[in-house]
N, C-alpha and C positions, 0 to 999 in steps of 0.2 A: 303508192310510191312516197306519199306526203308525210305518212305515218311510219314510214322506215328510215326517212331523214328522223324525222323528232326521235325520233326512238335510236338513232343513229348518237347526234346529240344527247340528248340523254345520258345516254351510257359512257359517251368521251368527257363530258361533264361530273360524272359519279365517278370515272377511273383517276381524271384529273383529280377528285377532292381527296379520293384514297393515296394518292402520291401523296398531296401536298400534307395528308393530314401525317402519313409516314416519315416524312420527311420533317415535320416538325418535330414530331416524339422524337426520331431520331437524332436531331439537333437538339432536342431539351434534356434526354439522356447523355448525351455526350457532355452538354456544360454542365449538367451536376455531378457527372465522372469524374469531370476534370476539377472540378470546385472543391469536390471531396477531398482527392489528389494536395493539393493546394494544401488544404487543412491540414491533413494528416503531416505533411511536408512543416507546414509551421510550428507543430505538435511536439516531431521530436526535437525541434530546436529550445523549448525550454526546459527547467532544470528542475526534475520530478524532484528533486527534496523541499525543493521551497513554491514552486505555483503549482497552478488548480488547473484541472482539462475540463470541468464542465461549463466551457463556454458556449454560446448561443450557437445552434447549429446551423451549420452553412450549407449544405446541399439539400435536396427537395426529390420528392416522389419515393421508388426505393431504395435511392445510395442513401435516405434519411437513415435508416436502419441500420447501416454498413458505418455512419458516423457516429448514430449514437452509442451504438454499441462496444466502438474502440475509444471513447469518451470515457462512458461508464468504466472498461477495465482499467486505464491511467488515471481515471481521476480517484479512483477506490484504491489504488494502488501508489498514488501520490498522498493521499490522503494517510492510510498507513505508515507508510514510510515516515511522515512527517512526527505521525505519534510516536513511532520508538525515536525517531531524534529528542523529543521534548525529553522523555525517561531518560534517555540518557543526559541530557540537560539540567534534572531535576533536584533542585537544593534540596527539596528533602531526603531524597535518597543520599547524596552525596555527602548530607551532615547528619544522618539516621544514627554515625557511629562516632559521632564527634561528642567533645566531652558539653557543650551548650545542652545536646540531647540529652545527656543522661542527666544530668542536673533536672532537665524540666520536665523530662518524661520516666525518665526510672524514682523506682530501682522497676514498676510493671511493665514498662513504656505499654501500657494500651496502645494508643495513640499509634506511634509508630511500628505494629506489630502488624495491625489491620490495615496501616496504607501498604506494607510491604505486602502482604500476601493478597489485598486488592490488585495494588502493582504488577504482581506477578501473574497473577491470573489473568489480568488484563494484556499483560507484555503478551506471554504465552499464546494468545490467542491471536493474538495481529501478527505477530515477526511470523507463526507457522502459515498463516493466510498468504504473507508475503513470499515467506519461502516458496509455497505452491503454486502463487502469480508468477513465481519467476520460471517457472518450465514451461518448457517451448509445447508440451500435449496440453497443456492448460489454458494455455494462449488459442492455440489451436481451436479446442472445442466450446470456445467460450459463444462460438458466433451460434450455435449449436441451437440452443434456446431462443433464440432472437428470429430466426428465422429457418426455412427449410427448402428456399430456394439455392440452386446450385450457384449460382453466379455470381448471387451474393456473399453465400458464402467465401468463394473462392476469391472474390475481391479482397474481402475482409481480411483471411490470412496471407494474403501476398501482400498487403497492406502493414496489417501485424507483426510478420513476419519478415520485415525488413530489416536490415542492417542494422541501421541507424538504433533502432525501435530494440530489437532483439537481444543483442549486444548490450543495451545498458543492463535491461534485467538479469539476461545472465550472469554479468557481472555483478550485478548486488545479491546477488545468490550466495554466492560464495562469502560475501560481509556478511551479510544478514546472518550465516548459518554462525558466524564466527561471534557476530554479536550479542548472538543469542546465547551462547556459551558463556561469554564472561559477564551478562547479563543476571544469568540464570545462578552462578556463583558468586556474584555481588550480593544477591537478595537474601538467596541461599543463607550464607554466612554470615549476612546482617541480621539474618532471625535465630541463626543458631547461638552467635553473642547476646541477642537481647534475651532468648531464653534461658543461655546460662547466667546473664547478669540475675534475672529475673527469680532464678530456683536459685542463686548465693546472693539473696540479697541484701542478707544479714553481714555478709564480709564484705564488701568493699563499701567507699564513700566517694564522693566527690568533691574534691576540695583544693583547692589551689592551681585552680587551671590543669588539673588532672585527676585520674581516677588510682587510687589505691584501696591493694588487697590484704587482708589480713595475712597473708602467709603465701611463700614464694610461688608453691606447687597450683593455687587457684592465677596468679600471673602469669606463671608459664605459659598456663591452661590456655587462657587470655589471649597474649601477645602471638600466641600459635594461631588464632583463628583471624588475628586482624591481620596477619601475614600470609592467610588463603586468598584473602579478599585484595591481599597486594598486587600477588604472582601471576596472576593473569592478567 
């Protein structure tokens, strides 16, 4: 009888510790759910052109993974964004066709020939990245790699796939796609002028705060191509 009490005990003892120890996971899951929540919530209130999402991570166990992983896609995605802002910022493209440049760079412009098609190969490659971060299957499948639990995942795109969140990207979708166009014909035309400066550069000179050509028909030629780089 003595040893069916203890053993009684015992076991009300081991079911109590299975409670309490459930009920703490349960309560430590729930505050990094909510923590995460929180996060995420503060996240899209800043302004992806100008700050950084890889701040210190604030939830623990496996919403870490649910955080770091929509960190990593805004902050690679703020990160980008920022650099085609500088390009389009950048004095030297924007005085690549100015008559300073050809003075000090032509009639070869080395110089300026190799930062434009760096430029470009470099633009090309972020603004298409961007464009691709900005759809909503892209978003989606990113948690994909990170993890292969269900719940997480499904945290993650209902997370991602909020309003707030959703909505900005798709809307820079549409800029992006646009600024890559007059991007692409900024550079475009800046190389096709310093090439043709380059192959007549025996006709024209530099001198007096402008550029003149030997003969009307290489101006024409000229003023037509710095009038493609206008219109867009």
């Amino acid at each position: 009888m003595k040893d069916r009490k203890i053993f009684f005990f015992v076991f009300c003892f081991i079911l109590l510790d299975i409670f309490l120890l459930l009920g703490f996971l349960f309560l430590r899951d729930a505050t990094s759910e909510n923590r995460l929540r929180k996060e995420v919530e503060s996240l899209s209130k800043l302004d992806i052109t100008k700050d950084r999402y890889n701040t210190k991570i604030k939830s623990s166990g496996k919403y870490k993974v649910v955080e770091e992983a929509i960190k990593e896609y805004l902050d690679d995605y703020a990160v980008g964004l920022q650099e085609v802002s500088k390009v389009l910022s950048d004095s030297t493209l924007t005085k690549v066709l100015s008559y300073d440049n050809y003075a000090s760079d032509g009639p070869e412009f080395t110089k300026s020939r190799e930062y434009l098609n760096t430029t470009k190969e470099k633009f090309d490659k972020t603004i298409d990245e961007l464009i691709s971060k900005s759809d909503k299957e892209t978003i989606t499948n990113f948690i994909y790699d990170k993890t292969d639990d269900p719940e997480l995942i499904k945290l993650y795109q209902e997370l991602m796939l909020d309003d707030s969140i959703l909505e900005e990207l798709n809307s820079n979708k549409e800029l992006l796609i646009n600024t890559k166009v007059k991007v692409q014909n900024i550079i475009d035309t800046s190389l096709e002028v310093l090439n043709f400066l380059n192959t007549y550069s025996d006709s024209w000179v530099a001198e007096e705060g402008e550029i003149k050509f030997q003969n009307k028909e290489l101006y024409n030629y000229y003023t037509n191509l710095i009038n493609k780089v206008k219109v867009k």
